[in-house]
C-alpha positions in Angstrom: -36.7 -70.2 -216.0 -38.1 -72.3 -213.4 -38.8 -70.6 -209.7 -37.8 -72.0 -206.6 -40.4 -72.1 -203.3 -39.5 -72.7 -199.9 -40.0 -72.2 -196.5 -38.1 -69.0 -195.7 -34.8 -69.0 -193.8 -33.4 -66.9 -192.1 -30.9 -65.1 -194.5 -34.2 -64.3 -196.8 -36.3 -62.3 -194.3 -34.7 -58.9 -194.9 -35.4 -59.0 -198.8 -38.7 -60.3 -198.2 -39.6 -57.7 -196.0 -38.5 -55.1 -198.7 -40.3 -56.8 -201.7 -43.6 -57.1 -199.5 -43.2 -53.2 -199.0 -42.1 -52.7 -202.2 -45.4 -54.5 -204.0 -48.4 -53.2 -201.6 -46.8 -49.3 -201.4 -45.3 -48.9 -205.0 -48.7 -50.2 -206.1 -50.8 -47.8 -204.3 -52.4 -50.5 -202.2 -51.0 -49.3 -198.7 -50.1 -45.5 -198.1 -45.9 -45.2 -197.1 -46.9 -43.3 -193.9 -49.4 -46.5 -192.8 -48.1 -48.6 -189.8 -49.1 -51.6 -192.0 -46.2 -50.8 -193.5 -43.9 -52.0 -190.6 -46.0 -55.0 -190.5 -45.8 -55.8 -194.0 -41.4 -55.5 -193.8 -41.4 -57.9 -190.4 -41.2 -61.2 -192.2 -39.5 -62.5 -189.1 -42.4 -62.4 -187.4 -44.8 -63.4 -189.8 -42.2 -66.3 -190.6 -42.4 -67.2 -186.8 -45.8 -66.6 -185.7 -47.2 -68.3 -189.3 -45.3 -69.3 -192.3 -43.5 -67.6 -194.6 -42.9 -69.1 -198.3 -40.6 -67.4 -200.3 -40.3 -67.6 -204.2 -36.8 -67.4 -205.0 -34.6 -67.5 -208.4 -33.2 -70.9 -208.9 -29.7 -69.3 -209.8 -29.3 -66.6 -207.9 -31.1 -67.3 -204.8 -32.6 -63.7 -205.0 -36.4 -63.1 -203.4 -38.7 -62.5 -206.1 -41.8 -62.8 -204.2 -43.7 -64.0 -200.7 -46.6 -64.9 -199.1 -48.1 -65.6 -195.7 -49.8 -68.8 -194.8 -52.0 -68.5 -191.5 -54.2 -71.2 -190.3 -57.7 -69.9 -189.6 -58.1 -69.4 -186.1 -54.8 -67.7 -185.2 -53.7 -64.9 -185.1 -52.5 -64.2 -188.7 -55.6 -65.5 -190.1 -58.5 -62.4 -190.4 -61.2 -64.2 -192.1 -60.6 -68.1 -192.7 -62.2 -70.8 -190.0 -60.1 -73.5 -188.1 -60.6 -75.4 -191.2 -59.1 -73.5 -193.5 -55.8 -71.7 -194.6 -55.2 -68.5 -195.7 -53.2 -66.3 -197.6 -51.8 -62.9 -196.2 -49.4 -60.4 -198.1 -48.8 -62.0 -201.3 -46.2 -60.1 -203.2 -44.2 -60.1 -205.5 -41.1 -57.3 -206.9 -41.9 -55.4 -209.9 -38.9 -56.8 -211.4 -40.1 -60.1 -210.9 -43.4 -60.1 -212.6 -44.9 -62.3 -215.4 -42.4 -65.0 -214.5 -45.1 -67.2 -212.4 -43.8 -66.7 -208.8 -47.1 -65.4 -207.7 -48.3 -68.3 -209.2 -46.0 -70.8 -208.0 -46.4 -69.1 -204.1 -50.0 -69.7 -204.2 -50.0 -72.8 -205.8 -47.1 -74.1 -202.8 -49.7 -72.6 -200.2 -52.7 -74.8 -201.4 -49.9 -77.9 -201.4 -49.1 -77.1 -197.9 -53.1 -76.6 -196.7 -53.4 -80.4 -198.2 -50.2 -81.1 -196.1 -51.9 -79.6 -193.1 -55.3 -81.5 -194.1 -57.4 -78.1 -194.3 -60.3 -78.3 -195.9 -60.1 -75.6 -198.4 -58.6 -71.9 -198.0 -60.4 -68.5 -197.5 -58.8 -65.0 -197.6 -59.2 -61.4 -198.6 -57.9 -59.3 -201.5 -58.7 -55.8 -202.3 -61.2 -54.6 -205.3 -57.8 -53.2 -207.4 -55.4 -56.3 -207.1 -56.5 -57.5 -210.7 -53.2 -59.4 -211.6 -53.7 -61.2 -208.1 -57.4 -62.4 -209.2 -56.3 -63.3 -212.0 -54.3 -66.0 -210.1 -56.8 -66.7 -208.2 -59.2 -67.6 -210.7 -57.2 -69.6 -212.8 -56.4 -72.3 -209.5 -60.2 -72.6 -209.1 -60.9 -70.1 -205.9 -64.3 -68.7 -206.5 -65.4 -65.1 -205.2 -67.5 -65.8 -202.0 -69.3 -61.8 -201.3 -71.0 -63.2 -198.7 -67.6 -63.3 -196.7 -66.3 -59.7 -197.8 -65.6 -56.9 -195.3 -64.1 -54.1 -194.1 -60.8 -53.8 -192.4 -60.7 -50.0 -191.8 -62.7 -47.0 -193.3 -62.4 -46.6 -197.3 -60.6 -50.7 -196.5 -63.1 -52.8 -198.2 -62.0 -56.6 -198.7 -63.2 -59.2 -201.0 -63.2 -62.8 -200.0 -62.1 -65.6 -202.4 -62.2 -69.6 -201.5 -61.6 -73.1 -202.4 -62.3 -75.9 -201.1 -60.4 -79.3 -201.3 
């Protein structure tokens, strides 16, 4: 079963904002009592201040997954230069998983850097997202340690790039 990727609209933020929620606190990456967490369930704003790309199932139009696109230099963008794009929040439901749409939303992102004629992309992950390396690995991003860092005590970030 294919996925479909898109721009979000408006009728997808709410479901987005529960399945980004739904990945980083039902994994044990973000605590439920965080105020990352409100961040994390405003796609509205991360859809308006950056872009949002949703993965959705081709027959039912449900959210499966998202992910933030931020151009380095604004204000979404925590570690990538003007030059580069970067991902924020990639998640994807627990139902949804092993049928490529985390795949498929990074593989849309690096399509719309190319649009946007960046020169490559540049964001953080942390040490326990294994699945999301994975993914990472197999699209030809390279870790780059010389770029980790720390977003908050016991927050440690790795870095991974590409460049076009």
């Amino acid at each position: 079963m294919g996925i479909l990727i898109r721009r979000a609209l408006e009728e997808d933020l709410e479901a987005a904002g529960e399945v980004t929620v739904e990945a980083f606190v039902g994994d044990g990456h973000t605590s439920p009592d965080s105020g990352y967490v409100q961040l994390l369930r405003d796609a509205g704003r991360r859809n308006e201040e950056a872009e949002l790309l949703v993965a959705l199932d081709p027959h039912t139009r449900q959210v499966l997954g998202c992910v933030t696109l931020a151009v380095g230099g604004t204000e979404w963008a925590d570690i990538a230069e003007p030059h580069e794009g970067e991902l924020r929040m990639l998640a994807v439901g627990a139902a949804a998983r092993g049928r490529g749409a985390g795949e498929a939303l990074v593989r849309a992102a690096m399509a719309r850097c190319r649009e946007l004629r960046l020169a490559g992309m540049a964001f953080s992950t942390r040490p326990a997202m294994k699945a999301a390396h994975r993914i990472y690995e197999r699209l030809g991003f390279v870790r780059t340690p010389d770029r980790d860092w720390t977003a908050a005590p016991g927050i440690d970030l790795m870095v991974y790039s590409i460049t076009f």
